[in-house]
C-alpha positions as a Markdown table, in Angstrom:
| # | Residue | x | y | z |
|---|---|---|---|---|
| 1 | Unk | 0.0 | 0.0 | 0.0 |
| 2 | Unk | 1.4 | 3.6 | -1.1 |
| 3 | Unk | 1.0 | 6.6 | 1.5 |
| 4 | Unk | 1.6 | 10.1 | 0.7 |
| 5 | Unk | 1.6 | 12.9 | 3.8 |
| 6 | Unk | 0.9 | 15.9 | 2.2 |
| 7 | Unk | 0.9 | 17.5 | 5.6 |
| 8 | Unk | 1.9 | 16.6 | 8.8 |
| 9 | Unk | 0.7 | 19.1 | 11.8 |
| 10 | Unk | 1.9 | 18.8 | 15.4 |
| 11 | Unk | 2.7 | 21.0 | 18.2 |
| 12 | Unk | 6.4 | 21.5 | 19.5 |
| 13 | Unk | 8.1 | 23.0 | 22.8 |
| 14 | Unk | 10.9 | 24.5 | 22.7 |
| 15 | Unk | 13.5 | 25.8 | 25.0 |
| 16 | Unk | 14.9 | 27.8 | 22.3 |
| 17 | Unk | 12.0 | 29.8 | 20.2 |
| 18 | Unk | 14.2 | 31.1 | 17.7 |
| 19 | Unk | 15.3 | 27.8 | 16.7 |
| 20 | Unk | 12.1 | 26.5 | 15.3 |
| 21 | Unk | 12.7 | 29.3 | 12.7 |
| 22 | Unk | 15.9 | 28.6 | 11.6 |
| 23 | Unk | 15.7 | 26.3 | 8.3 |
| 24 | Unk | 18.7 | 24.9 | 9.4 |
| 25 | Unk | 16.9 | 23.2 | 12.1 |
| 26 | Unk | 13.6 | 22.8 | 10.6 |
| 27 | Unk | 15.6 | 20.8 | 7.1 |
| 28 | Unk | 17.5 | 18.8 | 9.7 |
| 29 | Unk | 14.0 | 17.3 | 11.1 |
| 30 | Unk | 12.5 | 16.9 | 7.9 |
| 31 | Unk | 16.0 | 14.9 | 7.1 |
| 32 | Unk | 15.4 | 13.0 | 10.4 |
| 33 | Unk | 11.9 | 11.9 | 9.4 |
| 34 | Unk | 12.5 | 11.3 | 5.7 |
| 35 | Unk | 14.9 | 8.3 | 7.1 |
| 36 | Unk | 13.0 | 7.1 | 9.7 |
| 37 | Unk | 10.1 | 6.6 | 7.2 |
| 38 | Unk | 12.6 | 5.0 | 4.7 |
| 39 | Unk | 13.6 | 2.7 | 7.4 |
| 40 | Unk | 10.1 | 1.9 | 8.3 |
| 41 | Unk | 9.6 | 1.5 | 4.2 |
| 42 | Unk | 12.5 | -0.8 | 4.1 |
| 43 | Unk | 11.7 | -3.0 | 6.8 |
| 44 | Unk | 8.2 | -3.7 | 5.7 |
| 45 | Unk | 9.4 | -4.6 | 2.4 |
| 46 | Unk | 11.5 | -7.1 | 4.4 |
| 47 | Unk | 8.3 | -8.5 | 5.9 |
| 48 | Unk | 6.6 | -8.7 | 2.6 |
| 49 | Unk | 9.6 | -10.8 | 1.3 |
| 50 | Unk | 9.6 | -13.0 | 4.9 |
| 51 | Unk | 5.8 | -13.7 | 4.5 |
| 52 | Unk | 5.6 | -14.1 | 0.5 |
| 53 | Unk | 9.4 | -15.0 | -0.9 |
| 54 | Unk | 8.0 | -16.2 | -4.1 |
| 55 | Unk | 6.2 | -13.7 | -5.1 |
| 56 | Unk | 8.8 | -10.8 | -4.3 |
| 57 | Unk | 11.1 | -12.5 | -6.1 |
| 58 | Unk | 9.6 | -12.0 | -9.2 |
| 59 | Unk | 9.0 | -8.1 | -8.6 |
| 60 | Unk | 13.1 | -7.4 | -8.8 |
């Protein structure tokens, strides 16, 4: 199944305000989230391949 976040909203402390406007910071946690969700893409491809090796063979 293919999921696309157009948006993501949350709320964030912080103990420095003027941080959450540097784009420094902000690109960093967009960075940070972009590999934890290629992580979490990775792995479940790993499960797919675990529960159906057969068939994800053929996909390559």
């Amino acid at each position: 199944m293919d999921v696309h976040i157009g948006r993501v909203e949350t709320q964030v402390t912080a103990t420095d305000p003027k941080l959450l406007n540097d784009p420094r910071f902000l690109a960093r946690i967009v960075r940070m989230v972009k590999e934890e969700l290629a992580r979490e893409e990775l792995e479940q491809s790993r499960r797919e391949h675990d529960r159906n090796p057969g068939r994800a063979e053929t996909r390559r």
